[in-house]
C-alpha positions as CSV (number, residue, x, y, z in Angstrom):
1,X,79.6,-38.5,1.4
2,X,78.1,-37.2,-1.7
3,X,75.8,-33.9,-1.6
4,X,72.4,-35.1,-0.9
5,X,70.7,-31.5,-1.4
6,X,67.8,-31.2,-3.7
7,X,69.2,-29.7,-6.8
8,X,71.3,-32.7,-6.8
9,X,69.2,-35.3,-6.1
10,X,65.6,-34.8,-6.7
11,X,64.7,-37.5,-7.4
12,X,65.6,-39.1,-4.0
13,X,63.5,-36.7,-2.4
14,X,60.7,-37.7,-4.8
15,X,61.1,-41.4,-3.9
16,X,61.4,-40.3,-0.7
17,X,57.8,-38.4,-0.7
18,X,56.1,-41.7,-2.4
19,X,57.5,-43.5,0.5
20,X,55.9,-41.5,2.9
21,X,52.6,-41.8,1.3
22,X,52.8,-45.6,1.0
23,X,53.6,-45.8,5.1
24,X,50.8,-43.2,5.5
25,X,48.3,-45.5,3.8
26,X,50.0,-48.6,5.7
27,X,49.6,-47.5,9.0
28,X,45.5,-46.8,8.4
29,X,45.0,-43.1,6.7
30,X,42.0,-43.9,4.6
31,X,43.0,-42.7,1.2
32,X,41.0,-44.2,-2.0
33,X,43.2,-44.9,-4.7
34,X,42.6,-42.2,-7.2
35,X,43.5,-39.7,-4.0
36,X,46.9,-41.7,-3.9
37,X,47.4,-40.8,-7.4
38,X,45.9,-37.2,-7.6
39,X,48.9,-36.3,-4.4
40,X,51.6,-38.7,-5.9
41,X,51.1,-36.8,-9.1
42,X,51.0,-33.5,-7.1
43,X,53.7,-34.0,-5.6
44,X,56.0,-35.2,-8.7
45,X,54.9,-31.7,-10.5
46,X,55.7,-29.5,-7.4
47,X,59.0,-31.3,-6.8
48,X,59.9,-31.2,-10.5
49,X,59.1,-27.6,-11.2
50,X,61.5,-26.7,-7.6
51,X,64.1,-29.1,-8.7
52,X,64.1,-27.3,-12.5
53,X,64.7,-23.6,-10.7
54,X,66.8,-25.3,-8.0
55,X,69.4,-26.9,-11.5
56,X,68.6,-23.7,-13.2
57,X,70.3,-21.6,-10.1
58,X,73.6,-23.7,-11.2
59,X,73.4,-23.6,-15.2
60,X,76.0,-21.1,-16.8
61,X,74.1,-19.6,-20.1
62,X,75.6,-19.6,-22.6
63,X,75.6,-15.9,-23.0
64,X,78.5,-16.0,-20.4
65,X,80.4,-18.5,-21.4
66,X,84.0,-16.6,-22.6
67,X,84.6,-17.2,-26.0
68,X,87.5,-20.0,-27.0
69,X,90.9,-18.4,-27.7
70,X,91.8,-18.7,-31.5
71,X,94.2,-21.4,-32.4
72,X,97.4,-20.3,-33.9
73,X,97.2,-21.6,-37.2
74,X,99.5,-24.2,-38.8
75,X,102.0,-22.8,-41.4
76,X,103.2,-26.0,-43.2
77,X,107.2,-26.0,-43.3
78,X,109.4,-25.7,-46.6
79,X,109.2,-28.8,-48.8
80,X,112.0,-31.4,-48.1
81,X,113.4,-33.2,-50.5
């Protein structure tokens, strides 16, 4: 089973968070429409800013990155021929 945590599927849990607003409104909670769309687009910011520090937690700068080892350099052979 693949790793269902936030940093690596945010947008699940953001689908996941519409879904629950669309049942909420289903089963009779008087919302208008522009108060579904002020908390869908609440919730979308505050879920994107946590997943951006949740994928930032994992992100190697590149300031750390070890630099590449030199290649040895090709020395062409003695002419044949």
């Amino acid at each position: 089973m693949s790793n269902l945590s936030f940093s690596h599927e945010p947008a699940l849990y953001i689908g996941f968070a519409n879904a629950l607003l669309l049942v909420l409104v289903t089963f009779g909670v008087p919302l208008s429409g522009d108060q579904k769309t002020a908390i869908d687009t609440l919730l979308g910011a505050v879920l994107a800013i946590v997943a951006g520090i949740a994928i930032r937690s994992q992100v190697t700068p590149v300031s750390q990155i070890p630099a590449p080892v030199p290649a040895v350099p090709v020395v062409p052979g003695p002419p044949t021929g």
